[in-house]
C-alpha positions in Angstrom: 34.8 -23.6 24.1 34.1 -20.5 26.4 34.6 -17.7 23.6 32.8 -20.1 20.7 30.0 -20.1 23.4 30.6 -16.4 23.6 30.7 -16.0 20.2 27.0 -17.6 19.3 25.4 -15.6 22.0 27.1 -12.4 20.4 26.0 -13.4 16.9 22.2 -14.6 18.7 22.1 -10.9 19.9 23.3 -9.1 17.0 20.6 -11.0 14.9 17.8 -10.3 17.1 18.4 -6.5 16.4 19.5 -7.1 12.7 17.4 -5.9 10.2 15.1 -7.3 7.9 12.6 -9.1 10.1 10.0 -11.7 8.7 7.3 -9.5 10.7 8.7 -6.0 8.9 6.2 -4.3 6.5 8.7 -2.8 3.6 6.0 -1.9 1.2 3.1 -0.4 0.7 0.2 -3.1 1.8 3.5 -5.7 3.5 5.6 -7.8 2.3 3.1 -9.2 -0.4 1.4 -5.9 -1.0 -1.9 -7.8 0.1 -2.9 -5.7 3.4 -1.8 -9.0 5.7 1.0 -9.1 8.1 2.1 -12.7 9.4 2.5 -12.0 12.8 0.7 -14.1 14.9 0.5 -13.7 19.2 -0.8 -10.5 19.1 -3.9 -9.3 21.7 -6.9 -10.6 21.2 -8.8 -7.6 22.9 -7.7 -4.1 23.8 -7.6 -2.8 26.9 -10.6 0.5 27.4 -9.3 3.1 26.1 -7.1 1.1 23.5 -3.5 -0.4 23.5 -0.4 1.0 25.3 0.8 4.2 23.1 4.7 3.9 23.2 4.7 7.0 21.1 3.4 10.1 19.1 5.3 12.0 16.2 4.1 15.5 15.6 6.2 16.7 12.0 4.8 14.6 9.7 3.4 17.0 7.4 0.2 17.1 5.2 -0.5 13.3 3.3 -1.8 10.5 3.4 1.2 8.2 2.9 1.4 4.9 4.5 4.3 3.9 6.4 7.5 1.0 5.2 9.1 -0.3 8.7 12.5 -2.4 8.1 14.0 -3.3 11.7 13.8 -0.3 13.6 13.2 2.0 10.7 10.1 3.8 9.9 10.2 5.7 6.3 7.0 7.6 5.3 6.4 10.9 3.4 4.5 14.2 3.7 4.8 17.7 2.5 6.2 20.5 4.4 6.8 24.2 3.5 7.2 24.1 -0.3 8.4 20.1 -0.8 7.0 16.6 -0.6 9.6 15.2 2.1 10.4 11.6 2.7 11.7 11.0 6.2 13.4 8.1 8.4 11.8 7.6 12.4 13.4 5.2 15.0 10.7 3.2 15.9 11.8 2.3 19.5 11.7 6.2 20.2 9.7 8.1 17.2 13.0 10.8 16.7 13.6 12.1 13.6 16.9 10.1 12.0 16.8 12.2 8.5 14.8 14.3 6.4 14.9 14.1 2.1 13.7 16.6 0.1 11.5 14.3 -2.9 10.7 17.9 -5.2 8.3 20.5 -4.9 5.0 20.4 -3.4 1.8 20.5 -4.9 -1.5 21.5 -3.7 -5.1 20.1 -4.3 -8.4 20.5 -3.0 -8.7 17.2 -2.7 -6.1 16.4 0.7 -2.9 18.0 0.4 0.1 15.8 0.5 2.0 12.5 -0.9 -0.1 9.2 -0.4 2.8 6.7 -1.9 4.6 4.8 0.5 8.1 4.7 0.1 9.5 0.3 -1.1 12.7 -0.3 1.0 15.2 -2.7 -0.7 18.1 -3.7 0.6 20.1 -0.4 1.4 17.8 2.0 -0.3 14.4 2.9 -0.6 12.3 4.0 -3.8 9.4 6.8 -3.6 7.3 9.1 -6.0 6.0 12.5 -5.2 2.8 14.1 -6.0 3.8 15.6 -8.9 5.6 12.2 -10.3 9.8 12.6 -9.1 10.8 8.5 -8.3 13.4 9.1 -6.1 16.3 6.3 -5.2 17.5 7.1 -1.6 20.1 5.9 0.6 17.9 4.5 3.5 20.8 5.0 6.5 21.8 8.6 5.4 18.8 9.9 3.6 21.2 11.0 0.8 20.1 11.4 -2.9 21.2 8.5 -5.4 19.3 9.1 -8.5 15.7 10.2 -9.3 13.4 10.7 -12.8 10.8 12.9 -13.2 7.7 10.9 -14.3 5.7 13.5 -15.9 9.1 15.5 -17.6 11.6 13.2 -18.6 8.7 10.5 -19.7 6.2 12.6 -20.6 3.7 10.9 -18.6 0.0 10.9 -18.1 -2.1 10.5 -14.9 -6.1 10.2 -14.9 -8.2 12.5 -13.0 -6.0 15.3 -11.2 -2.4 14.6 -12.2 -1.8 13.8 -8.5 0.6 10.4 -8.1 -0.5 8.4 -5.7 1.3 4.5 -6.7 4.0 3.0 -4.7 6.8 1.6 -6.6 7.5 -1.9 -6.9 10.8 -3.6 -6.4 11.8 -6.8 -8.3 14.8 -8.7 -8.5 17.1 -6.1 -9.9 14.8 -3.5 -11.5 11.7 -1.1 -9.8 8.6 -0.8 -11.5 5.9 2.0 -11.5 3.3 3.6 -13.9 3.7 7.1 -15.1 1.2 6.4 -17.9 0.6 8.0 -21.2 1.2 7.3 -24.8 5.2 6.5 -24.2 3.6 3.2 -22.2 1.6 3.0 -18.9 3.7 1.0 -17.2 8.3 1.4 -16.7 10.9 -0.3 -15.6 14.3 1.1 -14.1 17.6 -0.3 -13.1 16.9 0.1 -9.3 21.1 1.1 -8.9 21.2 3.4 -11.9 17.5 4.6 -12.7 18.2 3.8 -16.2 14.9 2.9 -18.2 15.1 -0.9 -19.1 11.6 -0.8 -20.7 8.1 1.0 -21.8 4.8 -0.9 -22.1 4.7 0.7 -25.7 1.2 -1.3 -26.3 -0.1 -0.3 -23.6 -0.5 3.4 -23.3 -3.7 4.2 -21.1 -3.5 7.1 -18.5 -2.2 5.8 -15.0 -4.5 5.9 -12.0 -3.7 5.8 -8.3 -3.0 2.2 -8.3 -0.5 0.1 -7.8 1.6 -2.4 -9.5 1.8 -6.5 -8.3 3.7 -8.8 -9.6 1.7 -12.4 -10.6 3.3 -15.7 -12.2 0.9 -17.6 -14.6 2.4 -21.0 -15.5 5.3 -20.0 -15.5 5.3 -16.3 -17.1 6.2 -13.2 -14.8 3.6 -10.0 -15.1 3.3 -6.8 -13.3 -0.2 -5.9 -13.0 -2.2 -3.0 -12.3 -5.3 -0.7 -13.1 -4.9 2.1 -15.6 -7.4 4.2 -17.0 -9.3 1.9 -19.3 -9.5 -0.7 -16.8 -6.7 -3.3 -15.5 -3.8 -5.2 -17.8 -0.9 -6.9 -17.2 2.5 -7.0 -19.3 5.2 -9.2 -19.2 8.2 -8.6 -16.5 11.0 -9.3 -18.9 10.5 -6.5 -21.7 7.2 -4.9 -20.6 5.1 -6.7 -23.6 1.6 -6.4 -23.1 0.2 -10.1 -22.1 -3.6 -9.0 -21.5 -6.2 -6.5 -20.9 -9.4 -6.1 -19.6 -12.1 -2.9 -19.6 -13.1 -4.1 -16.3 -13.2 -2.3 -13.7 -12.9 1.1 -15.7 -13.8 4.4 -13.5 -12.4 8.3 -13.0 -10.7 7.3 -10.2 -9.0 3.6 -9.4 -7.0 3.1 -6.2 -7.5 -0.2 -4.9 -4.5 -2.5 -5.5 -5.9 -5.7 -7.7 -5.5 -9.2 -5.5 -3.6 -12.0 -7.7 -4.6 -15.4 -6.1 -3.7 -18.8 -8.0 -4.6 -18.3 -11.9 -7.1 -15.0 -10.9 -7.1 -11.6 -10.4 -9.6 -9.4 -8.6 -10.2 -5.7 -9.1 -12.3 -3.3 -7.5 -13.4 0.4 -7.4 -15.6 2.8 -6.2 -17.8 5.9 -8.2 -20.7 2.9 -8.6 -18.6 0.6 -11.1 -18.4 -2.6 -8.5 -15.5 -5.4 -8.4 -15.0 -8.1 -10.4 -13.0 -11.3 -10.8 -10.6 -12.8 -13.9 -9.2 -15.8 -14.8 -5.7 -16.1 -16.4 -4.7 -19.0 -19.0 -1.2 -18.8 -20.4 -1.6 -19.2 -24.5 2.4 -19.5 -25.9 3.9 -15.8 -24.8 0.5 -14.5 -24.2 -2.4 -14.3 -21.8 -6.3 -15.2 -22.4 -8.7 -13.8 -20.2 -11.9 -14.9 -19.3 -14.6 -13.2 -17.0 -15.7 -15.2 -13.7 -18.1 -12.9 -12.7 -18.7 -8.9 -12.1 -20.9 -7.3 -10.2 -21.1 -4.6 -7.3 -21.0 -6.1 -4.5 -17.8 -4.3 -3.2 -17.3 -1.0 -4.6 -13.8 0.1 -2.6 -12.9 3.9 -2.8 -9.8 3.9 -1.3 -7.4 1.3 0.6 -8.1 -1.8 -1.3 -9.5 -5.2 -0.1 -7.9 -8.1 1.6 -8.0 -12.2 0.7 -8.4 -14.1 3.7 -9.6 -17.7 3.6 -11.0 -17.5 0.3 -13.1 -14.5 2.1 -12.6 -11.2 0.5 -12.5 -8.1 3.0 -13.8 -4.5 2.6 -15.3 -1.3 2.5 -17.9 -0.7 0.0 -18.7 2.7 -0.8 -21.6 4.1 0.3 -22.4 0.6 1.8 -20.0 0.4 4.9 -17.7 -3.1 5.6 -17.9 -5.9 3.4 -17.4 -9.7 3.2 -17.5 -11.4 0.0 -16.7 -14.8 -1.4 -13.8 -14.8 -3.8 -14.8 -17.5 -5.7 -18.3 -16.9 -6.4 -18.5 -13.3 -5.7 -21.3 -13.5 -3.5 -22.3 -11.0 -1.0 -21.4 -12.9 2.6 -21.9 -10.5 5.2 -22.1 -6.2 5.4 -22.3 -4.0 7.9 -23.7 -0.9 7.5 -23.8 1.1 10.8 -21.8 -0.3 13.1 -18.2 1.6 12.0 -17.9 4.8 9.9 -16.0 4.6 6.3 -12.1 4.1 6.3 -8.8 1.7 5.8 -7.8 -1.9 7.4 -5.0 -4.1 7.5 -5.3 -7.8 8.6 -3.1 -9.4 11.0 -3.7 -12.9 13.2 -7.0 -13.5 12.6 -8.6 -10.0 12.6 -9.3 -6.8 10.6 -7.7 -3.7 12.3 -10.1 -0.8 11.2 -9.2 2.7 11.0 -12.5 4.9 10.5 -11.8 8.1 8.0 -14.0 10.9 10.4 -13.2 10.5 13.8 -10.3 8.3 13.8 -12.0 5.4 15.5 -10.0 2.2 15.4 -11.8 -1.3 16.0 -10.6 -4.8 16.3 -12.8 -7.3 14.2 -12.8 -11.0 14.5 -11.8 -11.6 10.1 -15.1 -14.2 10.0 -17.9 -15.2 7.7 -20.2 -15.2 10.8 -20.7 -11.2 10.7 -19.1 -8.2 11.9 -17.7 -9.7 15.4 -16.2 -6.9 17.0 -13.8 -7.0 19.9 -12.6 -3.5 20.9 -12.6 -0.3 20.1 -10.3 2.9 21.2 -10.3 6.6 19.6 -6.4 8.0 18.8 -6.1 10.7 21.7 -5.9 13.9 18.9 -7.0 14.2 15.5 -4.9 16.6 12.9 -5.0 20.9 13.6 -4.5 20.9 9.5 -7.2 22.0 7.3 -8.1 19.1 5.5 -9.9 20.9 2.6 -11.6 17.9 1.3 -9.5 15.0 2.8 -10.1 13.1 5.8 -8.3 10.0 7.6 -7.0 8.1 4.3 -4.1 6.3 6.0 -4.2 2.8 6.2 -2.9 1.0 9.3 0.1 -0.9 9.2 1.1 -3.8 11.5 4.8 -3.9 12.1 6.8 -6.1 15.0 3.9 -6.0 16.8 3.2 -2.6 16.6 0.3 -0.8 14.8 0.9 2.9 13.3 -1.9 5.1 12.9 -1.4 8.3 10.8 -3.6 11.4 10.9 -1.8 13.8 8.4 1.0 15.3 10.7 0.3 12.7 13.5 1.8 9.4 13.8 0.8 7.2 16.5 2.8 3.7 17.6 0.7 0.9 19.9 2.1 -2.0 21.3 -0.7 -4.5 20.4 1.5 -7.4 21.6 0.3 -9.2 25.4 
């Protein structure tokens, strides 16, 4: 009795440190790729001058990517010396476990460095460079398993500046991603070999800086993103293109479309607005049908989040948005109050990260108005030049911890009581 009593508390222990929580964040936007984190318990308010810092890394490198946290496993990218690098932190700690080269580097006017975030499945994770190399990496050793070069070995296409920006997808026992161009928009690899499965082969618009869901209409698996000519979806099984739609059709698309019941929502910035479809299953194919469009929200970067039928935002040049899903009604905005940037949503509130000064505020996720609770400023902003680029790293909400990025900087708060 004494060593099966032994036994359970040994296996209790071991699973409290075993990865693969239910409050991890292994994608780009969480676990749903929706900008929401389930955690629930966390503070309310912030104490002056912000949360408890547990830590600061300093080696990031130039970008913009977005963290994945498994366990206590923080995988990001950046770009040091002459590569785009993805790297492994200990979160208890912030030290450097491994470094992987993920090709060369490129630089742009427009903020130097990766902005995909790096899809951890299982034992491996899956990330692209700037210049379009999906690497497969062993997530405990930070060795090389396999990688394909979007641009050479496909031949693909990317709108605007040829910079990749999407975060791959994982699904079941393939990972998805959109190098674009007349071979198809959108691919699918064997996620253990990198072998292509499939091309979109009707669909053959440029790829943007979006990136791929995955939605189920009555019964018929899609991925689903924005391309060049405006947003389509194609069929998960052989890549067969289901339906398209010229909305919302701009230079630049980044925000990740929102798939909620039979609808998806898109939005963009550069004056073109949002807008919101409805999806009917017809046989093996998809009919499409307009709810409304307008420009209401116009997000440049870091998408919008679905919260109680409430949509959440910022709306370029307008400042923060709420808007109703169904309807597309304006609900609230606030102009003044909080400079331009990224969010992510966790337990009831909207944790905003402002693009200039790296401002952070705490706001109560309500139709009433912008309710703000606190606000703290991250202690140092980045010594790199930014060129053109500014703060375009969303939060993320991890175990409750939030993780700030300013280019090389990475800060981890306890927002827990």
């Amino acid at each position: 009795m004494v060593r099966a009593a032994v036994s359970i508390l040994l296996l209790i222990a071991v699973g409290l440190v075993t990865e693969g929580r239910a409050d991890d964040w292994p994608q780009y936007r969480g676990p749903k790729r929706d900008g929401v984190s389930r955690e629930t318990g966390l503070l309310k308010a912030w104490p002056k001058g912000g949360p408890k810092l547990l830590w600061t890394y300093r080696d990031a490198g130039a970008g913009f990517s977005p963290p994945s946290i498994l366990g206590n496993h923080f995988y990001c990218m950046g770009s040091k010396d002459k590569d785009d690098v993805v790297f492994a932190l200990d979160t208890q700690t912030g030290k450097l476990l491994w470094t992987a080269s993920a090709g060369p580097r490129r630089l742009t006017d427009w903020g130097d460095g990766p902005c995909s975030t790096p899809t951890v499945d299982g034992d491996y994770l899956y990330a692209i460079s700037v210049l379009g190399e999906l690497h497969c990496i062993n997530r405990h050793t930070g060795k090389h398993v396999w990688h394909v070069h979007l641009k050479n070995d496909l031949q693909g296409k990317i709108l605007h500046d040829g910079r990749y920006c999407e975060s791959p997808l994982v699904d079941g026992d393939r990972v998805i991603c959109s190098p674009g161009g007349k071979g198809g928009t959108f691919a699918a690899f064997d996620k253990k070999t990198g072998k292509l499965l499939w091309r979109s082969k009707e669909l053959t618009d440029d790829a943007v800086s979006s990136s791929l869901i995955v939605a189920e209409i009555d019964g018929l698996r899609q991925y689903v993103n924005l391309t060049g000519k405006g947003v389509a979806g194609v069929a998960a099984d052989d890549g067969r293109l289901l339906w398209k739609s010229g909305i919302p059709a701009a230079w630049i698309m980044v925000a990740t479309p929102i798939h909620h019941e039979d609808s998806i929502y898109v939005t963009t910035a550069y004056g073109v607005g949002c807008g919101l479809l409805t999806l009917k299953r017809e046989d093996q194919r998809i009919k499409t049908e307009v709810v409304y469009r307008n420009k209401v929200m116009k997000n440049h970067h870091s998408g919008v989040t679905l919260v109680n039928g409430l949509l959440f935002g910022c709306s370029d040049p307008v400042g923060w948005i709420c808007q109703d899903f169904k309807t597309g009604e304006l609900v609230w905005e606030e102009r003044f109050g909080f400079d331009k940037g990224s969010f992510a949503y966790a337990d009831g509130h909207l944790y905003c990260y402002g693009e200039s000064k790296g401002e952070v505020a705490l706001v109560e996720a309500s139709r009433k108005g912008w309710i703000e609770k606190s606000r703290f400023t991250i202690p140092e902003l980045t010594k790199i030049r930014r060129k053109n680029g500014k703060i375009w790293t969303p939060p993320v909400i991890a175990n409750g911890r939030l993780y700030l990025r300013d280019n090389d900087l990475i800060y981890c708060y306890d927002i827990t009581p």
